[in-house]
N, CA, C and O atoms as a Maestro MAE file, in Angstrom:
{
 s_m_m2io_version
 :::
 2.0.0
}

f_m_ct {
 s_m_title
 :::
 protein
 m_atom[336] {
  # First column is atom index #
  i_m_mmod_type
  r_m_x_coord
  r_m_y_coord
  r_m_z_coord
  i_m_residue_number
  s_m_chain_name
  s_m_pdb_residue_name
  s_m_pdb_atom_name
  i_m_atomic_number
  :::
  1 25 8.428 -9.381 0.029 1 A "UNK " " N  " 7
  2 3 7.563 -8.241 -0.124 1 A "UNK " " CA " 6
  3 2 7.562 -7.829 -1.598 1 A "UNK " " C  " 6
  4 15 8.662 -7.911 -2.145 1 A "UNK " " O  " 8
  5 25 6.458 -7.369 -2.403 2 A "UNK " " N  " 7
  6 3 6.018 -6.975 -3.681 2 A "UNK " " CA " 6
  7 2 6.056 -5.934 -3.848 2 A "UNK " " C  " 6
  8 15 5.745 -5.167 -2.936 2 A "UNK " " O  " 8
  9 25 6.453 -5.465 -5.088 3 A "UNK " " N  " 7
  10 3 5.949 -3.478 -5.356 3 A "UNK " " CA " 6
  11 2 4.862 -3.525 -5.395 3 A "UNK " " C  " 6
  12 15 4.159 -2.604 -4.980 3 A "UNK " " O  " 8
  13 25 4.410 -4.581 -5.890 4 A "UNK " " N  " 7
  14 3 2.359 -4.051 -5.932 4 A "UNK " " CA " 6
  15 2 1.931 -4.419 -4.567 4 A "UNK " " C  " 6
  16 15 0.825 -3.886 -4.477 4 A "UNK " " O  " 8
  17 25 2.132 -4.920 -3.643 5 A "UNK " " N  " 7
  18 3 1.993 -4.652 -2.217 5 A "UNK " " CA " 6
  19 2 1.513 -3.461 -2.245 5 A "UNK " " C  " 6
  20 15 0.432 -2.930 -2.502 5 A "UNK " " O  " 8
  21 25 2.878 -3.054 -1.822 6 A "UNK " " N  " 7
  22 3 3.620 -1.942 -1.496 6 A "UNK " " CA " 6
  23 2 2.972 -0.278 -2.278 6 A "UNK " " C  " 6
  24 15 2.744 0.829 -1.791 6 A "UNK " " O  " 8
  25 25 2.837 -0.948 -3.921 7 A "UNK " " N  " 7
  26 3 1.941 -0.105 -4.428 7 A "UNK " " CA " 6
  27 2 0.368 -0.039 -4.044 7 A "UNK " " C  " 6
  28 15 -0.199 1.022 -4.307 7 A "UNK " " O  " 8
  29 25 -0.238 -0.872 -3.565 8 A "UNK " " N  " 7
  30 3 -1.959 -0.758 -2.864 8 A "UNK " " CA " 6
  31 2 -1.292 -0.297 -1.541 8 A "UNK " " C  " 6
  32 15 -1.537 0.908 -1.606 8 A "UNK " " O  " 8
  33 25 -0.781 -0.427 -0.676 9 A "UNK " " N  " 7
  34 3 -0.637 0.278 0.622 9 A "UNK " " CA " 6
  35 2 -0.213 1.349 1.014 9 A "UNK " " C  " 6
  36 15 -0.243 1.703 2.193 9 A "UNK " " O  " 8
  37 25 0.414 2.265 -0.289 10 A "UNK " " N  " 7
  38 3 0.475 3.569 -0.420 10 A "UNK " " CA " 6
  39 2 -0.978 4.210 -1.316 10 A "UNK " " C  " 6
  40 15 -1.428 5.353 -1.224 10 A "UNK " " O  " 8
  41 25 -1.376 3.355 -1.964 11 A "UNK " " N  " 7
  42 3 -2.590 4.051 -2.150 11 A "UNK " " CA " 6
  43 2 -3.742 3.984 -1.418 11 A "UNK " " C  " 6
  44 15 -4.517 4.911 -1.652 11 A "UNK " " O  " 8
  45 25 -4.203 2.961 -0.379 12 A "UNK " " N  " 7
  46 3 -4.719 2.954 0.572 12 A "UNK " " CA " 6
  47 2 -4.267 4.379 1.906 12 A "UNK " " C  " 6
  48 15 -4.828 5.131 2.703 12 A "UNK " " O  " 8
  49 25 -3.296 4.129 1.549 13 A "UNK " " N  " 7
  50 3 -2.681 5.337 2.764 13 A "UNK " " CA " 6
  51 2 -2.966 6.665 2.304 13 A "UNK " " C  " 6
  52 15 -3.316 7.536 3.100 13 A "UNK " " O  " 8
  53 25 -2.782 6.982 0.514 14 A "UNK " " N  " 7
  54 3 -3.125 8.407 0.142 14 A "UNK " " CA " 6
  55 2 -4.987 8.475 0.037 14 A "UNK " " C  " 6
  56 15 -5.700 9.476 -0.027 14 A "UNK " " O  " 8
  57 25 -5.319 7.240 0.049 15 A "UNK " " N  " 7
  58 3 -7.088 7.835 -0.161 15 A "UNK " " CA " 6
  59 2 -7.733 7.334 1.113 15 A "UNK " " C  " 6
  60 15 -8.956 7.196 1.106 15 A "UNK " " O  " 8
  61 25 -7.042 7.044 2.214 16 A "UNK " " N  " 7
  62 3 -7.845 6.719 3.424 16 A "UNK " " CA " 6
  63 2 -8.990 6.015 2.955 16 A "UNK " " C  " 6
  64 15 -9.989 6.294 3.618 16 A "UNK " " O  " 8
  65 25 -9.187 5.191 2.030 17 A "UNK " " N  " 7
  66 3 -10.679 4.646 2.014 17 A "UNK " " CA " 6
  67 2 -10.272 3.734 1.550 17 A "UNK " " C  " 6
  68 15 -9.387 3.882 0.708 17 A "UNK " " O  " 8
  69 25 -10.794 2.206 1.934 18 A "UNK " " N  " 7
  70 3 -9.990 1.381 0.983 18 A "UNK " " CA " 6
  71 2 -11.308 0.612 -0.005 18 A "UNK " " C  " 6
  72 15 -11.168 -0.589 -0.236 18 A "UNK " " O  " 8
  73 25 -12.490 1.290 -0.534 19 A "UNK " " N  " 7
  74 3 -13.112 1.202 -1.592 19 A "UNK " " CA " 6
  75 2 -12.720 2.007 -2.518 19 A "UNK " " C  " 6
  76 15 -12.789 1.646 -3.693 19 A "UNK " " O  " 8
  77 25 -12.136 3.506 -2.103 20 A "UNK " " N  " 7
  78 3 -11.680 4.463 -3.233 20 A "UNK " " CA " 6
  79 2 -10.608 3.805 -3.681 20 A "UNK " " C  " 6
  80 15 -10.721 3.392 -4.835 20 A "UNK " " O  " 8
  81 25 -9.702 3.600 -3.188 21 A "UNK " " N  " 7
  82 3 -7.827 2.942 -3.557 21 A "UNK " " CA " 6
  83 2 -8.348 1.721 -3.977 21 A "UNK " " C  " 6
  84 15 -7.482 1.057 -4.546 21 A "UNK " " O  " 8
  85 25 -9.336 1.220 -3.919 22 A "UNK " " N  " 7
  86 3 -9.296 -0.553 -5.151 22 A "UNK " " CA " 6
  87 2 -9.918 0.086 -6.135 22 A "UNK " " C  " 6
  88 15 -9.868 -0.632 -7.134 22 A "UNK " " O  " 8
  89 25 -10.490 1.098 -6.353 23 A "UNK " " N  " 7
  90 3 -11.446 1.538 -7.320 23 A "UNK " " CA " 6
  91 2 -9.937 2.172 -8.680 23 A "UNK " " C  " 6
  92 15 -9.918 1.724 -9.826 23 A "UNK " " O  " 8
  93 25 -9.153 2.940 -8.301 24 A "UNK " " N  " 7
  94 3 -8.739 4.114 -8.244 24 A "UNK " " CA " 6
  95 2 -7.266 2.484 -8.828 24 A "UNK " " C  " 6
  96 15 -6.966 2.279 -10.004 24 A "UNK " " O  " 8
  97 25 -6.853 1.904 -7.975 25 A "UNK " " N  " 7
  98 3 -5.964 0.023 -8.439 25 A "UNK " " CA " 6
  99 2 -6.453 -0.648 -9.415 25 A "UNK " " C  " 6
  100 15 -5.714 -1.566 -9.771 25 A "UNK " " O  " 8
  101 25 -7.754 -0.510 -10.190 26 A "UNK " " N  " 7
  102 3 -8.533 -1.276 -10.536 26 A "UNK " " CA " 6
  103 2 -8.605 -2.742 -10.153 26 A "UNK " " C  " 6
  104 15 -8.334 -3.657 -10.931 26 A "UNK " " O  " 8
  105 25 -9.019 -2.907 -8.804 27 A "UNK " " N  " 7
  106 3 -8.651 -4.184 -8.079 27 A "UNK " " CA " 6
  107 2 -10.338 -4.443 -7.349 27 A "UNK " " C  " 6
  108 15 -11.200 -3.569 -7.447 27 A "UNK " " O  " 8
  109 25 -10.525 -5.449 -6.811 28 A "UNK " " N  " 7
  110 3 -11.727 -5.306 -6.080 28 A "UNK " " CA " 6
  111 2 -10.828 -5.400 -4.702 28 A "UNK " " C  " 6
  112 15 -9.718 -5.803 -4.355 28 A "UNK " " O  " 8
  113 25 -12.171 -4.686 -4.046 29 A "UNK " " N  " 7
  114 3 -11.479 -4.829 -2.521 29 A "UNK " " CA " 6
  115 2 -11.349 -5.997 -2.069 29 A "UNK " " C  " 6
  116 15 -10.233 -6.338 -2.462 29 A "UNK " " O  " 8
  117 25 -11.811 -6.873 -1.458 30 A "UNK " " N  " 7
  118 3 -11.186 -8.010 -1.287 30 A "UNK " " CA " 6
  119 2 -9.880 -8.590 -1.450 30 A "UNK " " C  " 6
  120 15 -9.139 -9.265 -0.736 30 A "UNK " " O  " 8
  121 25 -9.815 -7.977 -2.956 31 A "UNK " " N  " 7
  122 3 -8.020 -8.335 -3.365 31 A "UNK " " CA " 6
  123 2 -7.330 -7.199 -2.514 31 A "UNK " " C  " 6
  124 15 -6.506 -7.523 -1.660 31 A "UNK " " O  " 8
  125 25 -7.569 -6.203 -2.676 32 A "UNK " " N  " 7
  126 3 -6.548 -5.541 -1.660 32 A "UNK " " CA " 6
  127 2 -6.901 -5.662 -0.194 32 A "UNK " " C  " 6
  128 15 -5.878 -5.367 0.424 32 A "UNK " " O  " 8
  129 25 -7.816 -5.942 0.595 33 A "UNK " " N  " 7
  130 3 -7.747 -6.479 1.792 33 A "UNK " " CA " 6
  131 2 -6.801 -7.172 2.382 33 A "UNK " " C  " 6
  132 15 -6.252 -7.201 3.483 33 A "UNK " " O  " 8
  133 25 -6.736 -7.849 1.145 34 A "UNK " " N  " 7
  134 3 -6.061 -9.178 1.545 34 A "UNK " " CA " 6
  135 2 -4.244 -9.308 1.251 34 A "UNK " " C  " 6
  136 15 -3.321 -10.002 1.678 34 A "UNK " " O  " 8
  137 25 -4.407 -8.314 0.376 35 A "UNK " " N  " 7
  138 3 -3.049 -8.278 -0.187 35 A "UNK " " CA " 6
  139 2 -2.531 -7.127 1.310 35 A "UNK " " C  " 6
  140 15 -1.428 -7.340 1.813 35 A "UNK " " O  " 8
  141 25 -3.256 -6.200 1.772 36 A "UNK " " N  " 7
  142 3 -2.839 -5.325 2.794 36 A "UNK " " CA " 6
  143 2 -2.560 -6.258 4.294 36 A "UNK " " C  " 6
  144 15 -1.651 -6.001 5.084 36 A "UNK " " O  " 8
  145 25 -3.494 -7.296 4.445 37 A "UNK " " N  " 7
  146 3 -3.662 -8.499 5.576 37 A "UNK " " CA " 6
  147 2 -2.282 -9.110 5.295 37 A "UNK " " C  " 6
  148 15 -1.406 -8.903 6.135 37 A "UNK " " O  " 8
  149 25 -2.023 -9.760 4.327 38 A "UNK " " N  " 7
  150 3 -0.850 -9.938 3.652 38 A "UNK " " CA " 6
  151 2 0.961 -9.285 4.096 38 A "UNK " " C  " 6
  152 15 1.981 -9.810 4.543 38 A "UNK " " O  " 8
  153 25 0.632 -8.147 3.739 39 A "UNK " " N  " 7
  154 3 1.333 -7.112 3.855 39 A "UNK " " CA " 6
  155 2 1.967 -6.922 5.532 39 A "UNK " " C  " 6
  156 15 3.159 -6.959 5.838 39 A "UNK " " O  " 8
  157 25 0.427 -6.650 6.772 40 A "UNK " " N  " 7
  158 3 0.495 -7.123 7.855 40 A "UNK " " CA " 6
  159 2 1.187 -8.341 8.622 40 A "UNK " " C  " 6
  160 15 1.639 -8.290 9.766 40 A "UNK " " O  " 8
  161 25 1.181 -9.226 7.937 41 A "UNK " " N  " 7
  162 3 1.470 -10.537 8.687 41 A "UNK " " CA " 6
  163 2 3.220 -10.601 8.091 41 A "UNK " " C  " 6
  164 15 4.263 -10.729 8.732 41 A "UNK " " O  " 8
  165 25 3.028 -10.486 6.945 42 A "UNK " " N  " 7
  166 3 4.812 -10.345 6.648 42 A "UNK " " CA " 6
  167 2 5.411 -9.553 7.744 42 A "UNK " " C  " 6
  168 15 6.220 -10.198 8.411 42 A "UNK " " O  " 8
  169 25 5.257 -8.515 8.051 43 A "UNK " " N  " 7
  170 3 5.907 -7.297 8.798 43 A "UNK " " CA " 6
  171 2 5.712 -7.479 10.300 43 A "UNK " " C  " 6
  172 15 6.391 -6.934 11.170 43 A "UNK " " O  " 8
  173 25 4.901 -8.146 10.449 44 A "UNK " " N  " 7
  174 3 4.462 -8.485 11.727 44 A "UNK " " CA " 6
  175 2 4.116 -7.414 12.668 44 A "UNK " " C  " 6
  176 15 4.120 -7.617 13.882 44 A "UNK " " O  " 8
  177 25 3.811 -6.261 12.139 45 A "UNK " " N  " 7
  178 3 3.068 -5.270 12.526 45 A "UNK " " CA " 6
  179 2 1.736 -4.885 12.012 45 A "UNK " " C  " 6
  180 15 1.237 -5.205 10.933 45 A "UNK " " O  " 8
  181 25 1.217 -4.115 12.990 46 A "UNK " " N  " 7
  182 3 -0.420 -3.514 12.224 46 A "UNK " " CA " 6
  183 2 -0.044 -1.750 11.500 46 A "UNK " " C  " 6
  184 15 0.529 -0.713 11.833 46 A "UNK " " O  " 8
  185 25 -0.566 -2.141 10.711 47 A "UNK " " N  " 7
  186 3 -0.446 -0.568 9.743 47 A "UNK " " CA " 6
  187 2 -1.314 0.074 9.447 47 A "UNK " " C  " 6
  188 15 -0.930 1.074 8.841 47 A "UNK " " O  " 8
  189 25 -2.739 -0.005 9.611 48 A "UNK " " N  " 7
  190 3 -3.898 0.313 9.528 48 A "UNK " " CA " 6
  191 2 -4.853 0.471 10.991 48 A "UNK " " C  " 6
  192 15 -5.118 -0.560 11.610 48 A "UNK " " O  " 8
  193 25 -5.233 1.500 11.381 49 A "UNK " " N  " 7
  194 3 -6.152 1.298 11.816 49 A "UNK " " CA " 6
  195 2 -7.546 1.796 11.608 49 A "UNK " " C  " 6
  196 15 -7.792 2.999 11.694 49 A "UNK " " O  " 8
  197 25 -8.752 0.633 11.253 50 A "UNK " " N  " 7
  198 3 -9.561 0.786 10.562 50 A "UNK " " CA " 6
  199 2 -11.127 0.970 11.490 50 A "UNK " " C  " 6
  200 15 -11.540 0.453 12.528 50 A "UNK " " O  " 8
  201 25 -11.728 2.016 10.479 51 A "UNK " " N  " 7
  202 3 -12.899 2.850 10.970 51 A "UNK " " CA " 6
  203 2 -13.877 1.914 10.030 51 A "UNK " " C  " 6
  204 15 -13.540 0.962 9.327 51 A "UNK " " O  " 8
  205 25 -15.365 2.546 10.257 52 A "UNK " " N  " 7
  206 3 -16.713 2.436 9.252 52 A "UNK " " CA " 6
  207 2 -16.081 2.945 7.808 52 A "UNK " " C  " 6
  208 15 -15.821 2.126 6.926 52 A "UNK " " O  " 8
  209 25 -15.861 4.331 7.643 53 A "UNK " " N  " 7
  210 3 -15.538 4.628 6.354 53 A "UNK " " CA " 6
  211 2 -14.292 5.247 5.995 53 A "UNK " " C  " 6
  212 15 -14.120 5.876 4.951 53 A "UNK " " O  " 8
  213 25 -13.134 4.989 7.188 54 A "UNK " " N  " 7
  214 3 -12.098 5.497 6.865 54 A "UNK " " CA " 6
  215 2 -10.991 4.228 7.557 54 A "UNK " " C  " 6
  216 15 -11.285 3.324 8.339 54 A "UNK " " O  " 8
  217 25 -9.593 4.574 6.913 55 A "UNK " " N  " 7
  218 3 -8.661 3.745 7.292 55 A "UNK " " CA " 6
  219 2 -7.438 4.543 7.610 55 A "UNK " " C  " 6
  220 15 -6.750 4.681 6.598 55 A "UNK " " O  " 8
  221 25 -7.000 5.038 8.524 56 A "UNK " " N  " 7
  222 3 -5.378 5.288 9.323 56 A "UNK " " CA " 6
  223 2 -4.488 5.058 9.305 56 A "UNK " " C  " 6
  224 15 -4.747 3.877 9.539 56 A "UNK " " O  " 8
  225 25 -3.235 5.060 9.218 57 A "UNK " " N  " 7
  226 3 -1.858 4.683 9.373 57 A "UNK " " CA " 6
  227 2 -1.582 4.628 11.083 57 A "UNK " " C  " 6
  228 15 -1.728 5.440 11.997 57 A "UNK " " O  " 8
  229 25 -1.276 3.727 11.019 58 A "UNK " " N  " 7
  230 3 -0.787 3.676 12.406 58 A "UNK " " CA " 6
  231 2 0.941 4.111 12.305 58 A "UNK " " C  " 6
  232 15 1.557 4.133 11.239 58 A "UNK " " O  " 8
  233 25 1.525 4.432 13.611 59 A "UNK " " N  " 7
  234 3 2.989 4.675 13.592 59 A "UNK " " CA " 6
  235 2 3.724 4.121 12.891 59 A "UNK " " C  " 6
  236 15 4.516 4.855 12.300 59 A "UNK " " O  " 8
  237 25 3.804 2.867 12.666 60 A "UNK " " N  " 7
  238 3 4.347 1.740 12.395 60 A "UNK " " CA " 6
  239 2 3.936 1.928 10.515 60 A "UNK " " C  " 6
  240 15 4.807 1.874 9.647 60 A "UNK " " O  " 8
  241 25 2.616 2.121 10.261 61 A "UNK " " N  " 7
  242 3 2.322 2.806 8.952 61 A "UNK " " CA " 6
  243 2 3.025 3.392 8.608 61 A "UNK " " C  " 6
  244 15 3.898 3.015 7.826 61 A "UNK " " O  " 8
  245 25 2.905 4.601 9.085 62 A "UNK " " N  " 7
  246 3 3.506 5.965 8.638 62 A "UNK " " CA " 6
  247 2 5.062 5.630 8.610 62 A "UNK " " C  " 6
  248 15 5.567 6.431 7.823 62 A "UNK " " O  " 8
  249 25 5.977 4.838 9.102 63 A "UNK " " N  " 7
  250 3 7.182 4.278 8.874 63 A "UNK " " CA " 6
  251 2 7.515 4.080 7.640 63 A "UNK " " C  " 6
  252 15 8.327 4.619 6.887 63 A "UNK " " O  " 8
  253 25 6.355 2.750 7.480 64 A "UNK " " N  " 7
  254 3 6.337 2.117 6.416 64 A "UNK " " CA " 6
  255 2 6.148 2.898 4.859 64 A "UNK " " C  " 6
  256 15 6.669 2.550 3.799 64 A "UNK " " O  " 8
  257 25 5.376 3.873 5.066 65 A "UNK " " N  " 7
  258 3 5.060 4.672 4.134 65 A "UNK " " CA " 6
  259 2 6.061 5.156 3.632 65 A "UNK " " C  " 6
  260 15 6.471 4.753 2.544 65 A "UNK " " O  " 8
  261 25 6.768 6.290 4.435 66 A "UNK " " N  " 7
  262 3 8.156 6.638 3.960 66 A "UNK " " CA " 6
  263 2 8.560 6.270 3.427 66 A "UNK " " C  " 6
  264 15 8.727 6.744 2.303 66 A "UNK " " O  " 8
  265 25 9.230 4.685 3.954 67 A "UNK " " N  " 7
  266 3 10.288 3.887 2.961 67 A "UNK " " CA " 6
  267 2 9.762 3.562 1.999 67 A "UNK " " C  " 6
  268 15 10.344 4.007 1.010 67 A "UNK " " O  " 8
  269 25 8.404 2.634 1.647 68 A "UNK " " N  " 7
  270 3 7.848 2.377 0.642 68 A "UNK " " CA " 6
  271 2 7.816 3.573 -0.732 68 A "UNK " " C  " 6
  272 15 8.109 3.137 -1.845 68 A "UNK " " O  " 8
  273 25 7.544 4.684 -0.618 69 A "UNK " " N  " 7
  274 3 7.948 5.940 -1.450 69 A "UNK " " CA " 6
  275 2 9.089 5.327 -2.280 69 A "UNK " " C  " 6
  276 15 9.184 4.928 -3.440 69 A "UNK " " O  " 8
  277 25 10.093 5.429 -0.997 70 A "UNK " " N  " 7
  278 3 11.467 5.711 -1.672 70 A "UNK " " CA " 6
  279 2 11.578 4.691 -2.344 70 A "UNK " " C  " 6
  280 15 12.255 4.919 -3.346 70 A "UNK " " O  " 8
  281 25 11.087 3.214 -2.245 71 A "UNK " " N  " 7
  282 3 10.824 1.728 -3.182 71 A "UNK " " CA " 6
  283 2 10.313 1.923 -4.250 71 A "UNK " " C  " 6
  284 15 10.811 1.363 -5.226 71 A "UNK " " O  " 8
  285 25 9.329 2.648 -4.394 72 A "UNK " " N  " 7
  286 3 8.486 2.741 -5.391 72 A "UNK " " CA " 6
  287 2 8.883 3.072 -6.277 72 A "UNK " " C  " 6
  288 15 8.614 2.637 -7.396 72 A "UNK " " O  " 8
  289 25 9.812 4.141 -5.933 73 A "UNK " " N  " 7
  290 3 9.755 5.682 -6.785 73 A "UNK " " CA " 6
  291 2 11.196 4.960 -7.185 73 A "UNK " " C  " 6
  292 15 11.674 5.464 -8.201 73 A "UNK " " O  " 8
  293 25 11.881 4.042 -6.692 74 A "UNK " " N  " 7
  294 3 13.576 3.512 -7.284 74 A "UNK " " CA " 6
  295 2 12.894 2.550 -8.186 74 A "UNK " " C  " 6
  296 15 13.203 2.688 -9.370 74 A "UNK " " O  " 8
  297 25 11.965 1.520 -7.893 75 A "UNK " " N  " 7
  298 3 11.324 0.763 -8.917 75 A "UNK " " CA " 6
  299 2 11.039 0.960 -10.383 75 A "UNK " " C  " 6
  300 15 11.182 0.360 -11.448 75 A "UNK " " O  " 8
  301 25 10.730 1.700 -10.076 76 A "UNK " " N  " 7
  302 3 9.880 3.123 -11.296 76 A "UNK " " CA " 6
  303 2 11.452 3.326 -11.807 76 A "UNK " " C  " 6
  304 15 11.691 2.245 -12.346 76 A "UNK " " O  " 8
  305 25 12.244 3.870 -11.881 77 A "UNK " " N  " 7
  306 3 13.014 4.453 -12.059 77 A "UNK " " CA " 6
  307 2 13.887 3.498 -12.985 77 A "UNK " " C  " 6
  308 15 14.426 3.871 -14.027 77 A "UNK " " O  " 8
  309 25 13.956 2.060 -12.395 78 A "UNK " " N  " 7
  310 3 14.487 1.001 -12.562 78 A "UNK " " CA " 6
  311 2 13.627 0.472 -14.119 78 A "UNK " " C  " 6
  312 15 14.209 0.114 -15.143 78 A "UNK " " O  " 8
  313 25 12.245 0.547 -13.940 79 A "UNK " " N  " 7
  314 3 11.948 -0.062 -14.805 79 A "UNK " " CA " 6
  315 2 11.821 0.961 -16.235 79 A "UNK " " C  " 6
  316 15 12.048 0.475 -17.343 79 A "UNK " " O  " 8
  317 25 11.364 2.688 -16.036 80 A "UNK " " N  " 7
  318 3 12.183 3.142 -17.118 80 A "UNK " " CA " 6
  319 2 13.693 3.150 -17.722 80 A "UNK " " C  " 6
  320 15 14.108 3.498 -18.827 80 A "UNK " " O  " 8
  321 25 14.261 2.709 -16.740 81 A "UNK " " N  " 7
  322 3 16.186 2.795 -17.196 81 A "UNK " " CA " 6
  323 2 16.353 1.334 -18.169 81 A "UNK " " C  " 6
  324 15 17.225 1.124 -19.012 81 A "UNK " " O  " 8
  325 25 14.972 0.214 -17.663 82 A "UNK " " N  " 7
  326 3 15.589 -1.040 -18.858 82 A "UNK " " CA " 6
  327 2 14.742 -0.745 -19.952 82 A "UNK " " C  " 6
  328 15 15.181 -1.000 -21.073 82 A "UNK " " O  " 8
  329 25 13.448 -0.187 -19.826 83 A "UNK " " N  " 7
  330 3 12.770 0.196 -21.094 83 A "UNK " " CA " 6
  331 2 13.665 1.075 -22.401 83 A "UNK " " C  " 6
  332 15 13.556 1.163 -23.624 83 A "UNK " " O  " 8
  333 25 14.368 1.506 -21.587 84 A "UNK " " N  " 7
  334 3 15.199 2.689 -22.498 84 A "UNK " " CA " 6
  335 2 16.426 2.028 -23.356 84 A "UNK " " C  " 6
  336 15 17.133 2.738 -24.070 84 A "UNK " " O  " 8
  :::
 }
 m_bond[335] {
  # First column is bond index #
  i_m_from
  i_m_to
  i_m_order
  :::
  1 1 2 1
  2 2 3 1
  3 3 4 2
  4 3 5 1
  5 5 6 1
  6 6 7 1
  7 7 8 2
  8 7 9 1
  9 9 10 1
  10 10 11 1
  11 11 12 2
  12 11 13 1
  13 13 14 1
  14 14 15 1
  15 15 16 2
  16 15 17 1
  17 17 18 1
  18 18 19 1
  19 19 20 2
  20 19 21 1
  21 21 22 1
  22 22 23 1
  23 23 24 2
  24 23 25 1
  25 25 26 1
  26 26 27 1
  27 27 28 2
  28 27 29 1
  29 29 30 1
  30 30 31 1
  31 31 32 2
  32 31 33 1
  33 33 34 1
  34 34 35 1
  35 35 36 2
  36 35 37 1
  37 37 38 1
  38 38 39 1
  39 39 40 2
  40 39 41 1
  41 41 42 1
  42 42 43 1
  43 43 44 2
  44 43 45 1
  45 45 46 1
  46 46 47 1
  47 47 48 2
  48 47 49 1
  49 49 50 1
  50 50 51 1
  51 51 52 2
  52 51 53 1
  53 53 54 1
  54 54 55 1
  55 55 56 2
  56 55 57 1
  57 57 58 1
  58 58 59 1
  59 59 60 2
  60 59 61 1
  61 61 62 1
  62 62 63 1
  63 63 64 2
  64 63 65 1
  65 65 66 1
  66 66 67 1
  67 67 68 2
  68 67 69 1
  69 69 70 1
  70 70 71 1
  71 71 72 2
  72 71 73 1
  73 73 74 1
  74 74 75 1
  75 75 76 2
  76 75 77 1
  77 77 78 1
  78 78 79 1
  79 79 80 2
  80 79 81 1
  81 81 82 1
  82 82 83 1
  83 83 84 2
  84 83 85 1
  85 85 86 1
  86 86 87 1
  87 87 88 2
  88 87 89 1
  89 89 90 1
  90 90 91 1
  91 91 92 2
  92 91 93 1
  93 93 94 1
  94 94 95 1
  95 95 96 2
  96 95 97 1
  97 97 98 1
  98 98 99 1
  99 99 100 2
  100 99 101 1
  101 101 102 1
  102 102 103 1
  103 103 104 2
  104 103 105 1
  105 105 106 1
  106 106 107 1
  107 107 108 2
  108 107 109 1
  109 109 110 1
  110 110 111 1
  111 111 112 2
  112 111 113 1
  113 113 114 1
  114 114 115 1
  115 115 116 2
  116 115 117 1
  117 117 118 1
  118 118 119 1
  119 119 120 2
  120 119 121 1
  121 121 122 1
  122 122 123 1
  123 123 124 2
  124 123 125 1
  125 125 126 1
  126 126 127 1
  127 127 128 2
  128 127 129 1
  129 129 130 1
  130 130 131 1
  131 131 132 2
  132 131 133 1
  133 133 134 1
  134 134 135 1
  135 135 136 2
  136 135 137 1
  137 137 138 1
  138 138 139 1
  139 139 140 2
  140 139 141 1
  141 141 142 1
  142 142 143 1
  143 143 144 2
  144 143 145 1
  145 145 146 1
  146 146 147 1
  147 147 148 2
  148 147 149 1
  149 149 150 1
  150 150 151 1
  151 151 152 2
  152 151 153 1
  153 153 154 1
  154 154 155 1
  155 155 156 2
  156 155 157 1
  157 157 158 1
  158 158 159 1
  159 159 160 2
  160 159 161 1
  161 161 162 1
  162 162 163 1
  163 163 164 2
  164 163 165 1
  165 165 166 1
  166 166 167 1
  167 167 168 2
  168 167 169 1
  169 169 170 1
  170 170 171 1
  171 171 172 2
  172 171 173 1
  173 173 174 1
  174 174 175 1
  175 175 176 2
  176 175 177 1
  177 177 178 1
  178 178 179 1
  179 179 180 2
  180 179 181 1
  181 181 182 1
  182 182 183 1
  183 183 184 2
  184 183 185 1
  185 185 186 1
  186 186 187 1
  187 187 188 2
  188 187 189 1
  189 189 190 1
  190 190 191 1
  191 191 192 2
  192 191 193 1
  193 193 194 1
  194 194 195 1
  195 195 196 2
  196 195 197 1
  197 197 198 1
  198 198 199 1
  199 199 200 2
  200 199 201 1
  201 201 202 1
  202 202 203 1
  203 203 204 2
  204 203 205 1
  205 205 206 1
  206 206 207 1
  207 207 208 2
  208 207 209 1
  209 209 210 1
  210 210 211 1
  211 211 212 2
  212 211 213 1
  213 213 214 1
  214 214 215 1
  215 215 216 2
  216 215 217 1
  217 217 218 1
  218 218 219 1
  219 219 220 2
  220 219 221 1
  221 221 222 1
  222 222 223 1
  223 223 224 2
  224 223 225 1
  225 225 226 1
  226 226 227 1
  227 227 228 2
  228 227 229 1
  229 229 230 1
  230 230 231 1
  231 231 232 2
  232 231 233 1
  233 233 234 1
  234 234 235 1
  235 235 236 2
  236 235 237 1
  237 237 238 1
  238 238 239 1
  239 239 240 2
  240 239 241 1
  241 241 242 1
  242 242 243 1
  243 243 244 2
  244 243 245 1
  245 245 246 1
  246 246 247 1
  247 247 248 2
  248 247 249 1
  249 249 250 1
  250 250 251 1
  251 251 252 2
  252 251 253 1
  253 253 254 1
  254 254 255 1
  255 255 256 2
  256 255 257 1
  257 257 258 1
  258 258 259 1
  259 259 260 2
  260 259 261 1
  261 261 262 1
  262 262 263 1
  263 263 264 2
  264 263 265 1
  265 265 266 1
  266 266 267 1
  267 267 268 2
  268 267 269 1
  269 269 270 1
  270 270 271 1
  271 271 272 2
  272 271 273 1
  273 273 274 1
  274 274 275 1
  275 275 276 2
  276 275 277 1
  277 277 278 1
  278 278 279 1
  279 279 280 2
  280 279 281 1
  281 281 282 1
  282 282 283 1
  283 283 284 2
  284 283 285 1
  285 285 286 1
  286 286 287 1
  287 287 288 2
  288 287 289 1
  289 289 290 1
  290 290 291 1
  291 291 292 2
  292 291 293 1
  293 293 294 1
  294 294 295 1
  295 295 296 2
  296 295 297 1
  297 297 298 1
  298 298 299 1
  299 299 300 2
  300 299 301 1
  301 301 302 1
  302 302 303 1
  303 303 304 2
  304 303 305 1
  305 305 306 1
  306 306 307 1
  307 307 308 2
  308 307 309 1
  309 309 310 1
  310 310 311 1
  311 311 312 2
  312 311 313 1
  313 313 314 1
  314 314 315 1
  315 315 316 2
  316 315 317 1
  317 317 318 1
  318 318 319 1
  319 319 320 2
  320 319 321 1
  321 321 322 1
  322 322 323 1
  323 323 324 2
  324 323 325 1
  325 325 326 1
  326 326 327 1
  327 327 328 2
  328 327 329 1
  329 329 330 1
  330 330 331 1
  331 331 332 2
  332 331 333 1
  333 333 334 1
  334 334 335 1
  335 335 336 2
  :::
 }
}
């Protein structure tokens, strides 16, 4: 599993739209589709459940979300402590 996963599937999760969150990634959607499809099949759960113009967390999401935070935000943390 990737931080930049991990980083598009928390931003998919904060903008419910997943044209705003590739816009917002500077990614095209497709790439994050796929990187989120991706994401899915590793975990072997569904984390999305997807509308016309909106996208959901499913339980199993909202799990994921949590922990992913706390990844992110140690990542981050990690990579200012070697910059320094």
């Amino acid at each position: 599993m990737e931080i930049k996963n991990l980083r598009y599937f928390l931003a998919v999760a904060r903008e419910e739209n997943m044209s705003h969150a590739a816009e917002i990634l500077h990614v095209t959607q497709p790439t994050l589709s796929k990187a989120l499809k991706a994401l899915e099949d590793e975990l072997g759960k569904k984390l999305f459940t997807r509308h016309s113009f909106s996208i959901k967390l499913t339980d199993e999401g909202m799990l994921l979300r949590n922990r992913a935070e706390d990844l992110v935000a140690m990542a981050d943390k990690i990579e200012v402590s070697s910059q320094s």
